[in-house]
PQR file of N, CA, C, O and H, with PARSE charges and radii, in Angstrom:
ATOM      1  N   UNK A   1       0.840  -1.174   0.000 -0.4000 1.5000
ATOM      2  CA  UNK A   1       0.000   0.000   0.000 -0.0000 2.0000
ATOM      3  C   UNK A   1       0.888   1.241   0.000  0.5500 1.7000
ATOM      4  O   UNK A   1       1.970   1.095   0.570 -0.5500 1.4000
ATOM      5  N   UNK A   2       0.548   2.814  -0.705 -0.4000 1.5000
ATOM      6  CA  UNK A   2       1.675   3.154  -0.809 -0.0000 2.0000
ATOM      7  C   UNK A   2       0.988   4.132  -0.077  0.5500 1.7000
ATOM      8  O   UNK A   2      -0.236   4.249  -0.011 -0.5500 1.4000
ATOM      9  H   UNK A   2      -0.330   2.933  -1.168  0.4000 1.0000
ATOM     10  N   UNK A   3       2.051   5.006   0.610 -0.4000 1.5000
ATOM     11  CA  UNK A   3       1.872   6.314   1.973 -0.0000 2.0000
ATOM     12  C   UNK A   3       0.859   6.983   0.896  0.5500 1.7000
ATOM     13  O   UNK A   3       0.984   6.852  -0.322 -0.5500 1.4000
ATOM     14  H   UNK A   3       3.045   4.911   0.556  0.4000 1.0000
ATOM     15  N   UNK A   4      -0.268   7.796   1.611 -0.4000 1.5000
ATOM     16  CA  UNK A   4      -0.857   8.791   1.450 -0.0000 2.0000
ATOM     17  C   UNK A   4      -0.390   9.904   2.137  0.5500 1.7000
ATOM     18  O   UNK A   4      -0.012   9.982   3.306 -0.5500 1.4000
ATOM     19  H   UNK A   4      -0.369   7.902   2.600  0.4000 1.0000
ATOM     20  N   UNK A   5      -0.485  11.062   0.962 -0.4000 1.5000
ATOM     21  CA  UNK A   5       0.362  12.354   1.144 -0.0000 2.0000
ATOM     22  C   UNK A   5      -0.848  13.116   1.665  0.5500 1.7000
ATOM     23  O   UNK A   5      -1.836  13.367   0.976 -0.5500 1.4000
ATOM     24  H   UNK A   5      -0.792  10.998   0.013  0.4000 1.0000
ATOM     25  N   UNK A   6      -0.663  13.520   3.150 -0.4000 1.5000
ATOM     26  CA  UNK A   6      -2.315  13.934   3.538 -0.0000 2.0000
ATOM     27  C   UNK A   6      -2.053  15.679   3.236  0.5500 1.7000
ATOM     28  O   UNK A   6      -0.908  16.101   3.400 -0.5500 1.4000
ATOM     29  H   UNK A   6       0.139  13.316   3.710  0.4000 1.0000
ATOM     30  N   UNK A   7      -3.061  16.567   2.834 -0.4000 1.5000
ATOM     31  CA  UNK A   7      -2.562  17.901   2.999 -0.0000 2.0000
ATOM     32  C   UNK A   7      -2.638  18.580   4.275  0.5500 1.7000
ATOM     33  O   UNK A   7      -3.149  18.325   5.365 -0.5500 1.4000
ATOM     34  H   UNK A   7      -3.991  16.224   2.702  0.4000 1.0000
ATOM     35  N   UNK A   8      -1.678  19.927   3.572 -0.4000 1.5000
ATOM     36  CA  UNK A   8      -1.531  20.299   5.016 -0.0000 2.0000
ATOM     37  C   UNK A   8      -2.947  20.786   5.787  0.5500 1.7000
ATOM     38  O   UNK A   8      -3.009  19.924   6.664 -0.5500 1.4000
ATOM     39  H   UNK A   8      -1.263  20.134   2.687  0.4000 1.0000
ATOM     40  N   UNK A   9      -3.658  21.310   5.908 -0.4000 1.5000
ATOM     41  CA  UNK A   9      -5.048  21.361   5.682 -0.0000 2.0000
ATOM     42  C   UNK A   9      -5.262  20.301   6.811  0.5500 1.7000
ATOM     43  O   UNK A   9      -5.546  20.724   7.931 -0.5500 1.4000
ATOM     44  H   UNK A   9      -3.607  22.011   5.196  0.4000 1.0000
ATOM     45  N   UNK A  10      -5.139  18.863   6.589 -0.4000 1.5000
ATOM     46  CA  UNK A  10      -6.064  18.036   7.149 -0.0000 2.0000
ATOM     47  C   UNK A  10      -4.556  17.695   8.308  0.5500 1.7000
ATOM     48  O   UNK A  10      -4.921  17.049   9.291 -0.5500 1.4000
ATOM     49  H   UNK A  10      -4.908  18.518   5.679  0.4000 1.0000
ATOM     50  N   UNK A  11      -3.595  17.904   8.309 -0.4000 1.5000
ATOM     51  CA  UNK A  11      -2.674  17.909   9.413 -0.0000 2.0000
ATOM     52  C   UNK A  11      -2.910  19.179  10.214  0.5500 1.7000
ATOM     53  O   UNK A  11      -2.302  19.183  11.284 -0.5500 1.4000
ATOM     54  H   UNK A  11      -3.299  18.428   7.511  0.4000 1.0000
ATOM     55  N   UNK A  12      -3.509  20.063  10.006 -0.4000 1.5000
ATOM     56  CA  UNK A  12      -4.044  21.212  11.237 -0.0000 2.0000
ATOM     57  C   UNK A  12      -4.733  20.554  11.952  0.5500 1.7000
ATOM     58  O   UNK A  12      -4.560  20.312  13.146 -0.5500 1.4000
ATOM     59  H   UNK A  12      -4.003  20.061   9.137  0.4000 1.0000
ATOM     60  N   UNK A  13      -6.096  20.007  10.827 -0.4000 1.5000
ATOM     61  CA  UNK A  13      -7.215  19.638  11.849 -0.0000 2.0000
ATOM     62  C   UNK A  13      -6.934  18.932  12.592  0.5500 1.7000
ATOM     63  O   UNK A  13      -7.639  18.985  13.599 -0.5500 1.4000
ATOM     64  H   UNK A  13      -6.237  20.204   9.857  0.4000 1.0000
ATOM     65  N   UNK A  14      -5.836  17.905  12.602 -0.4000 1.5000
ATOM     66  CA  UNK A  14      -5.662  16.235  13.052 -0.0000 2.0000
ATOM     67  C   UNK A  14      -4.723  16.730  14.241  0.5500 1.7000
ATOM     68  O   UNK A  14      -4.711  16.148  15.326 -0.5500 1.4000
ATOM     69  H   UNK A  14      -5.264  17.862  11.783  0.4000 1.0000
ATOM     70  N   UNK A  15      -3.981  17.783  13.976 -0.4000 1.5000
ATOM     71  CA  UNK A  15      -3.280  18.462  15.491 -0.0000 2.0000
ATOM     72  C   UNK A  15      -4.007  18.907  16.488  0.5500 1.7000
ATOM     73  O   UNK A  15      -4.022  18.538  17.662 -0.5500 1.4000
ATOM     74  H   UNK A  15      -3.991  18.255  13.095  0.4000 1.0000
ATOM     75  N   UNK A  16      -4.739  19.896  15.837 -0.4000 1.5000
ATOM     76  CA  UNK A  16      -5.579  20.349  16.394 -0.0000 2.0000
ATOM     77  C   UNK A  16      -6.636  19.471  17.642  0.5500 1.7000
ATOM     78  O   UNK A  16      -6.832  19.691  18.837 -0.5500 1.4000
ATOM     79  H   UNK A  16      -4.727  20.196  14.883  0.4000 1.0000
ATOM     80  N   UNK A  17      -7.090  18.557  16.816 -0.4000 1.5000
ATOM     81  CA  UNK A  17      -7.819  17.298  17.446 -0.0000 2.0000
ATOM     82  C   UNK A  17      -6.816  16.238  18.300  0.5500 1.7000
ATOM     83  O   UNK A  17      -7.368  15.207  18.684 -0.5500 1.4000
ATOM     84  H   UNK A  17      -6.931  18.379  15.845  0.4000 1.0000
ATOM     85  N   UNK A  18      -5.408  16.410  18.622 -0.4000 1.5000
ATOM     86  CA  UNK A  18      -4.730  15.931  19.250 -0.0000 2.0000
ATOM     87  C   UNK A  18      -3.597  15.111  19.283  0.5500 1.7000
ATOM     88  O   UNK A  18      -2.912  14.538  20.129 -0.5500 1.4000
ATOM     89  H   UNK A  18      -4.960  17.248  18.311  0.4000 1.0000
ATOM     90  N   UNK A  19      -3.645  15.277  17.887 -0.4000 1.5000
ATOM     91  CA  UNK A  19      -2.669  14.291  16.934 -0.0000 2.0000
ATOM     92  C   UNK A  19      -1.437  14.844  16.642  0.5500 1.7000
ATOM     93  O   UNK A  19      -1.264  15.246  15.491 -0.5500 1.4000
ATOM     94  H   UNK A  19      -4.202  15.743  17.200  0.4000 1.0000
ATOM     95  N   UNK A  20      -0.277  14.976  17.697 -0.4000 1.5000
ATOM     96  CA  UNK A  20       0.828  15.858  17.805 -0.0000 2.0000
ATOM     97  C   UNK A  20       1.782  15.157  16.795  0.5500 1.7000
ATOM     98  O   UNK A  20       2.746  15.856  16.480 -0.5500 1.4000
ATOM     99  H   UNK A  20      -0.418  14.649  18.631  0.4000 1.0000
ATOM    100  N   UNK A  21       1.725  14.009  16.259 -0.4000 1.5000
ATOM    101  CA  UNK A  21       2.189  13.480  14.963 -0.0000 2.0000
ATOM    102  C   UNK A  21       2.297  14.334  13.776  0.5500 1.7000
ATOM    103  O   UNK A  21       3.230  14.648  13.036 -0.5500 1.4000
ATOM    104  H   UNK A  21       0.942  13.441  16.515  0.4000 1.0000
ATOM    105  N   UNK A  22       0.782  14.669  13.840 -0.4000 1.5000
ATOM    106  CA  UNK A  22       0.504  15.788  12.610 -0.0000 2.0000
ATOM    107  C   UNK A  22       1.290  16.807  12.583  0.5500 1.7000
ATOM    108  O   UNK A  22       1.836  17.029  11.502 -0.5500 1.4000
ATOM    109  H   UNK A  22       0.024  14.415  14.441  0.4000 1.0000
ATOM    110  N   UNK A  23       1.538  17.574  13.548 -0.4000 1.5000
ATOM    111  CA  UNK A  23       2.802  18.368  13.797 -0.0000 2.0000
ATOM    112  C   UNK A  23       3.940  17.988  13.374  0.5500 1.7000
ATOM    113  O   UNK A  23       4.429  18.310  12.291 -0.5500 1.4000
ATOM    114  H   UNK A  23       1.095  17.393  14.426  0.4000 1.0000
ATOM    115  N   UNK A  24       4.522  17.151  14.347 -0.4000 1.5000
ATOM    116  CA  UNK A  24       5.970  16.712  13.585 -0.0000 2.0000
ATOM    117  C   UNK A  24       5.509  16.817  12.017  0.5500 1.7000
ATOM    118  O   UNK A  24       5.972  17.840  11.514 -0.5500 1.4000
ATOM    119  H   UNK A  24       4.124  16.889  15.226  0.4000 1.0000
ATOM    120  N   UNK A  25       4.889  16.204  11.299 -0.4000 1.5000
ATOM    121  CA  UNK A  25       4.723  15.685   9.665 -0.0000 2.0000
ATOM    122  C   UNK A  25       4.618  17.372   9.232  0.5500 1.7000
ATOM    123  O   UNK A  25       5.328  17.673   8.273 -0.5500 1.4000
ATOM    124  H   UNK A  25       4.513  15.372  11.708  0.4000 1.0000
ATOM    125  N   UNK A  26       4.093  18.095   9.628 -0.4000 1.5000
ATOM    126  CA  UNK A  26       3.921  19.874   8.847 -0.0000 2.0000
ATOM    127  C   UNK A  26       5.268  20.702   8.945  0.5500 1.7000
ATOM    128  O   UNK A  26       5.692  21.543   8.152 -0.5500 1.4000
ATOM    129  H   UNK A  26       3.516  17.850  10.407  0.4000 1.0000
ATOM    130  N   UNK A  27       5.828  20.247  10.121 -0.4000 1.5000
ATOM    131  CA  UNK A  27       7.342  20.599  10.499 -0.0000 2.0000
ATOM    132  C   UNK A  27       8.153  20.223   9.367  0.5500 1.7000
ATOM    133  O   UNK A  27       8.487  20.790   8.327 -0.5500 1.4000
ATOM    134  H   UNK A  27       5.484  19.564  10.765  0.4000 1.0000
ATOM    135  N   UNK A  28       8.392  18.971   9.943 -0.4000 1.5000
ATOM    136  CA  UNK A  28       9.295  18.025   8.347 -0.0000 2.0000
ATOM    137  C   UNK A  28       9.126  18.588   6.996  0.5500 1.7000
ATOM    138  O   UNK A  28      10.029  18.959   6.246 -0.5500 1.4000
ATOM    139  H   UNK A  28       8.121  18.511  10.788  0.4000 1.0000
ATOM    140  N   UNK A  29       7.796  18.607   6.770 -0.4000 1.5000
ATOM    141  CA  UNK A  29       7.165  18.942   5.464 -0.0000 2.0000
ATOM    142  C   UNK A  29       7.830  20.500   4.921  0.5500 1.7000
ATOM    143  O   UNK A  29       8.479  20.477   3.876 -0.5500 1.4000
ATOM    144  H   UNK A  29       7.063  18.306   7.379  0.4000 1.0000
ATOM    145  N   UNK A  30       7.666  21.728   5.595 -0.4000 1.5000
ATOM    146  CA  UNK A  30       8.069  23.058   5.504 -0.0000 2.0000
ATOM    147  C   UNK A  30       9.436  23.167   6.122  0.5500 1.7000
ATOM    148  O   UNK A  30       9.990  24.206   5.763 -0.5500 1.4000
ATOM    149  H   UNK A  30       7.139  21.746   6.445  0.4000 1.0000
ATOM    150  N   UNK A  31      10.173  22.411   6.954 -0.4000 1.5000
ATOM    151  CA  UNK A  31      11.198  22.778   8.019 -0.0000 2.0000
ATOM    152  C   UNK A  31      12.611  23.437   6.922  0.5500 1.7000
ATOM    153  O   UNK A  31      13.265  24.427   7.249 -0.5500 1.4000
ATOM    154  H   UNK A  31       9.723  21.566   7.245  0.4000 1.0000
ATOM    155  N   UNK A  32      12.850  22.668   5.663 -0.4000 1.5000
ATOM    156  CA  UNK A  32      13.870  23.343   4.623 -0.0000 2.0000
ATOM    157  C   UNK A  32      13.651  24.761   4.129  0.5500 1.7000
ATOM    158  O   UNK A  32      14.375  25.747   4.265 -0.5500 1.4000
ATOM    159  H   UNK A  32      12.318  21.863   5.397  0.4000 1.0000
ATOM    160  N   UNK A  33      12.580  24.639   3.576 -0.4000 1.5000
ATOM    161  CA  UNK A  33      12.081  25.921   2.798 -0.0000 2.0000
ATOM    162  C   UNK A  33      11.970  26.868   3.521  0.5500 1.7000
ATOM    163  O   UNK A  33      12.038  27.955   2.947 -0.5500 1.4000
ATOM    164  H   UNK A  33      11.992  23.837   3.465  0.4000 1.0000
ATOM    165  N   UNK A  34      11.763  26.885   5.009 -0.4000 1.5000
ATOM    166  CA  UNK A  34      11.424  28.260   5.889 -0.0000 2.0000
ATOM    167  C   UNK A  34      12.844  28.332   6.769  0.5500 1.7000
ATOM    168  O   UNK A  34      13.252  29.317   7.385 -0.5500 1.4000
ATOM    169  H   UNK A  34      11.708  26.002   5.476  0.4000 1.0000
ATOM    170  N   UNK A  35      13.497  27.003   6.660 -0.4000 1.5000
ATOM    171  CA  UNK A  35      14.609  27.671   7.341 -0.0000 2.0000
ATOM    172  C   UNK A  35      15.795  28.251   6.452  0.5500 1.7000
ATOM    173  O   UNK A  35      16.790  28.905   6.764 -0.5500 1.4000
ATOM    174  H   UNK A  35      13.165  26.203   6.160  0.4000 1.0000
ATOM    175  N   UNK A  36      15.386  27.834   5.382 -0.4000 1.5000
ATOM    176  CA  UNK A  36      16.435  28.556   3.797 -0.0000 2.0000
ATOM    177  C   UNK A  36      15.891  30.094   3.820  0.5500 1.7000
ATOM    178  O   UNK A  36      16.477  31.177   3.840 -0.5500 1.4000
ATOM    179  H   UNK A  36      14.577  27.303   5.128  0.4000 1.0000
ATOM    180  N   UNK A  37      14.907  29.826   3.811 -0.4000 1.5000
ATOM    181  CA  UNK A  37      14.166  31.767   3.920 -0.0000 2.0000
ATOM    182  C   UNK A  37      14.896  32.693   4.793  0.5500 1.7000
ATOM    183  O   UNK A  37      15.500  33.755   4.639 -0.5500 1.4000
ATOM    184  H   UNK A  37      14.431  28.947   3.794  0.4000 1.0000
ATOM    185  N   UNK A  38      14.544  31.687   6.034 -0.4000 1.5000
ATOM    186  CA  UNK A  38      15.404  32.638   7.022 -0.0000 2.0000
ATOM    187  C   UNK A  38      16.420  32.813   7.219  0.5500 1.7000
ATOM    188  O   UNK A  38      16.813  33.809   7.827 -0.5500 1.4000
ATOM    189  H   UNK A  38      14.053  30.825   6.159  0.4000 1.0000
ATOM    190  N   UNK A  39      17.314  31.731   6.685 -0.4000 1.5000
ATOM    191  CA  UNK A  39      18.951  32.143   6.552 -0.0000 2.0000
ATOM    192  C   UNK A  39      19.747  33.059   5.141  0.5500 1.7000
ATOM    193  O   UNK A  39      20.906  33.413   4.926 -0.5500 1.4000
ATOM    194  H   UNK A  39      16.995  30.922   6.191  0.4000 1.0000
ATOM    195  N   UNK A  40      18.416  33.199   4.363 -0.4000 1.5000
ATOM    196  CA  UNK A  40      19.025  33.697   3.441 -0.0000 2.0000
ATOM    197  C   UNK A  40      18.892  35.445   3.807  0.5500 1.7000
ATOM    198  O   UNK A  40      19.507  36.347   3.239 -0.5500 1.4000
ATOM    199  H   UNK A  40      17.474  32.911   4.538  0.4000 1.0000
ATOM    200  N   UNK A  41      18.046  35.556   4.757 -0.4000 1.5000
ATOM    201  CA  UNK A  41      17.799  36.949   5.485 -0.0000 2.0000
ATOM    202  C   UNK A  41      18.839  37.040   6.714  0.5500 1.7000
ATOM    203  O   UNK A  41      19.388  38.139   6.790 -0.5500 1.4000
ATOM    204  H   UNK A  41      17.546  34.823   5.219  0.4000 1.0000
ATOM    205  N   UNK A  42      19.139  36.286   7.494 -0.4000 1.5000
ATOM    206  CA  UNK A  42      20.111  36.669   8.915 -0.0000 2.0000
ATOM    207  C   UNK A  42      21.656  35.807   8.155  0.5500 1.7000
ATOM    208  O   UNK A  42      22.695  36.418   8.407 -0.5500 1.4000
ATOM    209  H   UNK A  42      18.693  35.393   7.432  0.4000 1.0000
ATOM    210  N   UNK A  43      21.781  34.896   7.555 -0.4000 1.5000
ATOM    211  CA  UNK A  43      22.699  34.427   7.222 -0.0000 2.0000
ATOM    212  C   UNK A  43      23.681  33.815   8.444  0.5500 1.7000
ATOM    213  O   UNK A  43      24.881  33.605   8.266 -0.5500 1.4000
ATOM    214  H   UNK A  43      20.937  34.400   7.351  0.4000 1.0000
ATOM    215  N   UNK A  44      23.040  33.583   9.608 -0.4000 1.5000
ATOM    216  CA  UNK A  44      23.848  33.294  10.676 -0.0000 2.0000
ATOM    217  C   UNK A  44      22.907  32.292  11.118  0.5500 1.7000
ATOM    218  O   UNK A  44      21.707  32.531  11.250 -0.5500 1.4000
ATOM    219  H   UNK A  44      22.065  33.753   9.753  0.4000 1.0000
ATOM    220  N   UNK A  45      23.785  30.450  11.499 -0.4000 1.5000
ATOM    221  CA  UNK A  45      23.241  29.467  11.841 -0.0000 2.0000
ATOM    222  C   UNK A  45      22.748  29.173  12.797  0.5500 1.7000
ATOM    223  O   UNK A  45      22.042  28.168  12.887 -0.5500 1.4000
ATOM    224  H   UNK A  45      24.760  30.256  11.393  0.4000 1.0000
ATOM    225  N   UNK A  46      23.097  30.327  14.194 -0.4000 1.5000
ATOM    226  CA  UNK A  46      22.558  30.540  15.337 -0.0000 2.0000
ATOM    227  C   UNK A  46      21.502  31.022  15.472  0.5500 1.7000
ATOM    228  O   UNK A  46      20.559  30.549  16.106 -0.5500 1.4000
ATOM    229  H   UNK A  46      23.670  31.143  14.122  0.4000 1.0000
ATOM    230  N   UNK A  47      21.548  32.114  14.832 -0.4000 1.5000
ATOM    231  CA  UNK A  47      20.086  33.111  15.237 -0.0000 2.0000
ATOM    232  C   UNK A  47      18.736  32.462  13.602  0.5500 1.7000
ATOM    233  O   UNK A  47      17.589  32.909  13.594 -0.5500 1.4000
ATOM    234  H   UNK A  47      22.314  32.498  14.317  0.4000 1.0000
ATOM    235  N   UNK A  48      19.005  31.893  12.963 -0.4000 1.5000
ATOM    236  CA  UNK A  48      18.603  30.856  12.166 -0.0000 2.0000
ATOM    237  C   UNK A  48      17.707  30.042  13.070  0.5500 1.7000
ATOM    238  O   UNK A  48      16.502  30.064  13.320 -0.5500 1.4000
ATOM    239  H   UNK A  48      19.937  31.529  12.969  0.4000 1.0000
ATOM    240  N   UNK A  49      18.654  29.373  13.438 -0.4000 1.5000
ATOM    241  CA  UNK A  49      17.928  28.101  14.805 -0.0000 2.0000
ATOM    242  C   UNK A  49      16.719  28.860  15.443  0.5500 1.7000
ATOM    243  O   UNK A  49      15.551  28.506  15.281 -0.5500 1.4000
ATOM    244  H   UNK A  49      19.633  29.355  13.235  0.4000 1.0000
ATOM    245  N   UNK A  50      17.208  30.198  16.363 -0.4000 1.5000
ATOM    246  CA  UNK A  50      16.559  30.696  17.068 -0.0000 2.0000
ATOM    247  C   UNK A  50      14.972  31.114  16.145  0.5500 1.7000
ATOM    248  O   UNK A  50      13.905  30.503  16.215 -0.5500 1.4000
ATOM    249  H   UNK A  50      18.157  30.486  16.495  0.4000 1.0000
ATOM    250  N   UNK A  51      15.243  32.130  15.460 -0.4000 1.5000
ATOM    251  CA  UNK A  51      13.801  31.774  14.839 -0.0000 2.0000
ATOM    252  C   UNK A  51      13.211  30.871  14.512  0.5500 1.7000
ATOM    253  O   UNK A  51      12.090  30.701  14.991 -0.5500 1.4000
ATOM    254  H   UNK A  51      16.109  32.625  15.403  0.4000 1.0000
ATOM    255  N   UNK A  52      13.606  30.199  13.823 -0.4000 1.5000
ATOM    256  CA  UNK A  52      12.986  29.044  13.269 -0.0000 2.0000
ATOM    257  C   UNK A  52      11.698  28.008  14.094  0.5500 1.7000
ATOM    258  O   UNK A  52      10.715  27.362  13.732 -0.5500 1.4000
ATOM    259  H   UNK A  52      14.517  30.338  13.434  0.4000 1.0000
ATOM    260  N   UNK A  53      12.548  28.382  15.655 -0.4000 1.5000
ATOM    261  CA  UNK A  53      11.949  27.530  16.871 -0.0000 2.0000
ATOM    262  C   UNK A  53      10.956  28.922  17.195  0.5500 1.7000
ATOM    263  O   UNK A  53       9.783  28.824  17.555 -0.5500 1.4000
ATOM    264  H   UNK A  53      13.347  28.907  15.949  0.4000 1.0000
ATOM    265  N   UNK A  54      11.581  30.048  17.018 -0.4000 1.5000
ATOM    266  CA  UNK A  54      10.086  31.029  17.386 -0.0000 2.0000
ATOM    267  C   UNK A  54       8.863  31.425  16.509  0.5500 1.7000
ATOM    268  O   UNK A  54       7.926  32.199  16.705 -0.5500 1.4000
ATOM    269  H   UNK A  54      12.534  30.128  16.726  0.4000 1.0000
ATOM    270  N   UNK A  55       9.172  30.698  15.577 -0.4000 1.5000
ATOM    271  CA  UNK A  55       8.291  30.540  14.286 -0.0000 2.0000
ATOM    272  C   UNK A  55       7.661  29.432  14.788  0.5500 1.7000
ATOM    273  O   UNK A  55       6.433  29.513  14.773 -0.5500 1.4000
ATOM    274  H   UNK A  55       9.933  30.069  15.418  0.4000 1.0000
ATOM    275  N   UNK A  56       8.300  28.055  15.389 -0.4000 1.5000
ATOM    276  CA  UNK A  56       6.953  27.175  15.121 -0.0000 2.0000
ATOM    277  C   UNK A  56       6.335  26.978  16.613  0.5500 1.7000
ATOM    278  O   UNK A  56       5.467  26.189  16.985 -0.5500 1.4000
ATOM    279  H   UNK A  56       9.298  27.990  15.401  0.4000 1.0000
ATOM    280  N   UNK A  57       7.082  27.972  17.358 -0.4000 1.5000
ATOM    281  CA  UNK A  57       6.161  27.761  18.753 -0.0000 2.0000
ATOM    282  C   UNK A  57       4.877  29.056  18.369  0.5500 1.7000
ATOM    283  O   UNK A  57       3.682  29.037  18.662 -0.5500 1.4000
ATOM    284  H   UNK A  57       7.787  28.613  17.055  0.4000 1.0000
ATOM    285  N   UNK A  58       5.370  29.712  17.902 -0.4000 1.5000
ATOM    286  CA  UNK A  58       4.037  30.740  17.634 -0.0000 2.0000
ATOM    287  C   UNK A  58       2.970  29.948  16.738  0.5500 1.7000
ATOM    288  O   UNK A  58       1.773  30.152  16.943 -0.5500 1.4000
ATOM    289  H   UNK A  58       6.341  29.727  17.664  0.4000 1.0000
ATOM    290  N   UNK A  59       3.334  29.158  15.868 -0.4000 1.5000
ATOM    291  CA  UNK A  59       2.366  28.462  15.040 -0.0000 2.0000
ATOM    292  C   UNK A  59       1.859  27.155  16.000  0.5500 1.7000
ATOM    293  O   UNK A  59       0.725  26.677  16.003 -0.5500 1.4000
ATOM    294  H   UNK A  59       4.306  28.993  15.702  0.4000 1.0000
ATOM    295  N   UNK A  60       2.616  26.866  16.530 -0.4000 1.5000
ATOM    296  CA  UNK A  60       1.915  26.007  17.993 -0.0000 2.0000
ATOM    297  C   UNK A  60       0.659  26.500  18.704  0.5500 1.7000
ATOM    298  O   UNK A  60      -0.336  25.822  18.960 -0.5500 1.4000
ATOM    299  H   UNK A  60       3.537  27.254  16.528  0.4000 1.0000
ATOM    300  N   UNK A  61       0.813  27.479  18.914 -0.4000 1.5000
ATOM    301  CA  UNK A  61       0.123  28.707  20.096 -0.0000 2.0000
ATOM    302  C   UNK A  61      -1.200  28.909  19.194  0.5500 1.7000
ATOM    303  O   UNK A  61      -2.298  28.530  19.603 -0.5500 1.4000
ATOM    304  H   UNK A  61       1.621  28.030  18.706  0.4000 1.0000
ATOM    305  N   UNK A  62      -1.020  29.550  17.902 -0.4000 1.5000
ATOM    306  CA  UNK A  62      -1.873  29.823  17.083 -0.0000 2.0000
ATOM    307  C   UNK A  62      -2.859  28.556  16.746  0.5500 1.7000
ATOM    308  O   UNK A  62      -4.066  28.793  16.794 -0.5500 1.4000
ATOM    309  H   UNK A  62      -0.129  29.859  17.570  0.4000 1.0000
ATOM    310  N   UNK A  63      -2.445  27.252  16.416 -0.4000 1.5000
ATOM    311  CA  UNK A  63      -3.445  26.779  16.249 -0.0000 2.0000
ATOM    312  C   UNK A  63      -4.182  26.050  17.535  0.5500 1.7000
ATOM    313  O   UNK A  63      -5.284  25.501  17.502 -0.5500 1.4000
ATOM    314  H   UNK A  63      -1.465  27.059  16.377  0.4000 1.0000
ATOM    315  N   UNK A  64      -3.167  26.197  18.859 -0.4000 1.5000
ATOM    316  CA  UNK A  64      -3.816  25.613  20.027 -0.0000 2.0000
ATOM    317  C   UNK A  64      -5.277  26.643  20.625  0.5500 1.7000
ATOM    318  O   UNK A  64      -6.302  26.318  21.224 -0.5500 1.4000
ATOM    319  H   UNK A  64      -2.272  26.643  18.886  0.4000 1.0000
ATOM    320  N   UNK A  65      -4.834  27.789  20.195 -0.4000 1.5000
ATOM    321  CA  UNK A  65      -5.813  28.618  20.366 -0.0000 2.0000
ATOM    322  C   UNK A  65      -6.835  28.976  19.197  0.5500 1.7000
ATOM    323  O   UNK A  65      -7.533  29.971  19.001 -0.5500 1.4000
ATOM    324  H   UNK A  65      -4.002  28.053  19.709  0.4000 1.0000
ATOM    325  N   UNK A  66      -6.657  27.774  18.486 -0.4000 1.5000
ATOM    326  CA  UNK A  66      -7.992  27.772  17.445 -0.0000 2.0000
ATOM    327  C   UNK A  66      -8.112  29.132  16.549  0.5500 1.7000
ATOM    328  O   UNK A  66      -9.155  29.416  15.960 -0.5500 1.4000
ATOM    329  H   UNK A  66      -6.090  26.965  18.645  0.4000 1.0000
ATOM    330  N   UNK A  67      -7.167  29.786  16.513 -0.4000 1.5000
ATOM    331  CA  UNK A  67      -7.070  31.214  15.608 -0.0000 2.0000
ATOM    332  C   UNK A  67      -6.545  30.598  14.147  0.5500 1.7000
ATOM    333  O   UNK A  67      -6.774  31.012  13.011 -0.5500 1.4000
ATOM    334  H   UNK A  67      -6.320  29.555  16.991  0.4000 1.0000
ATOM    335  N   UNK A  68      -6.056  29.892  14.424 -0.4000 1.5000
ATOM    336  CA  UNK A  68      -5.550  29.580  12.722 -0.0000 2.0000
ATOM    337  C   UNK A  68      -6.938  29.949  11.410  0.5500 1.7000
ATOM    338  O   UNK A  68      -8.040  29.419  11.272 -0.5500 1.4000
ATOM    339  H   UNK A  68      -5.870  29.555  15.347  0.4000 1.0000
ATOM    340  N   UNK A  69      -6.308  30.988  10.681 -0.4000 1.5000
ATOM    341  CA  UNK A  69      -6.881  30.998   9.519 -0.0000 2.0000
ATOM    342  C   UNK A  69      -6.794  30.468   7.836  0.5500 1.7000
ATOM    343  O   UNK A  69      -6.157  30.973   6.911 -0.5500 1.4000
ATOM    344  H   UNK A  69      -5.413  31.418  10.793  0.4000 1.0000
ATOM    345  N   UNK A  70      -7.629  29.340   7.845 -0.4000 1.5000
ATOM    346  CA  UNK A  70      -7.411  28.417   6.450 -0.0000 2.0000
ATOM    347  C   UNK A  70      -7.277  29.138   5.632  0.5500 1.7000
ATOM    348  O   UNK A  70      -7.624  28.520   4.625 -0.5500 1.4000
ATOM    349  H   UNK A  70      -8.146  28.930   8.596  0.4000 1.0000
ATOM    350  N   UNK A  71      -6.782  30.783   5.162 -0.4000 1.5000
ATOM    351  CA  UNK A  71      -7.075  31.398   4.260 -0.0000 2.0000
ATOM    352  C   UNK A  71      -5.821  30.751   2.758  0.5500 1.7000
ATOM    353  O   UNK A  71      -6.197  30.266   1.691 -0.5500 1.4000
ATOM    354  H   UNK A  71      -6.500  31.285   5.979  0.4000 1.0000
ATOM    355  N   UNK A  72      -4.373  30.976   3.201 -0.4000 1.5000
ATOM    356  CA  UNK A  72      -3.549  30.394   2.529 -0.0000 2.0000
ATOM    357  C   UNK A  72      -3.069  29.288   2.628  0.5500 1.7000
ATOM    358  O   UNK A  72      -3.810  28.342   2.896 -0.5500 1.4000
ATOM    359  H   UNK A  72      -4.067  31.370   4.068  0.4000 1.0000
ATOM    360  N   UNK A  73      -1.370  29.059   2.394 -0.4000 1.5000
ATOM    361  CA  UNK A  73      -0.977  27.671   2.506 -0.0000 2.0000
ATOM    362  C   UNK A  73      -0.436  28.168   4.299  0.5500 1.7000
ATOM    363  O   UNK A  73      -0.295  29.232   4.901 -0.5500 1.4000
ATOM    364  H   UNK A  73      -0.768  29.827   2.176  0.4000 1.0000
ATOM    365  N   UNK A  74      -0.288  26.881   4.578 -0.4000 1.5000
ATOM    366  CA  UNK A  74       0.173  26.888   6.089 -0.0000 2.0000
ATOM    367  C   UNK A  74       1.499  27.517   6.001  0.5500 1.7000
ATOM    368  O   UNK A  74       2.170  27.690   7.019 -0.5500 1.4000
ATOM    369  H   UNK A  74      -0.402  26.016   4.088  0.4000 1.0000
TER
END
């Protein structure tokens, strides 16, 4: 049977609903592309790290408090 690629979309809801798996999998999923973003702006591997982790605790917060808006991509 081959993996189903779930969207990100249905890994909110599934966090949301308690499924801290789903997390890790949205992490993994974005963790290159947003931490290339941000190093291509600070260019330093330290303060890199540091956002990166204040980026996804705020997106933690945000969807624990049910504010998340489905408007774009996650």
């Amino acid at each position: 049977m081959a993996n189903v690629v779930l969207p990100d979309a249905v890994l909110v809801k599934n966090y949301v609903g308690g499924d801290e798996i789903a997390l890790a999998t949205l992490i993994e999923r974005h963790q290159s592309k947003i931490y290339g973003f941000i190093y291509s702006k600070v260019m330093d591997r330290d303060v890199t790290e540091d956002i990166f982790q204040d980026t996804f605790i705020k997106v933690i917060k945000t969807l624990k408090t049910k504010n998340y808006n489905e408007e774009g991509k996650f």
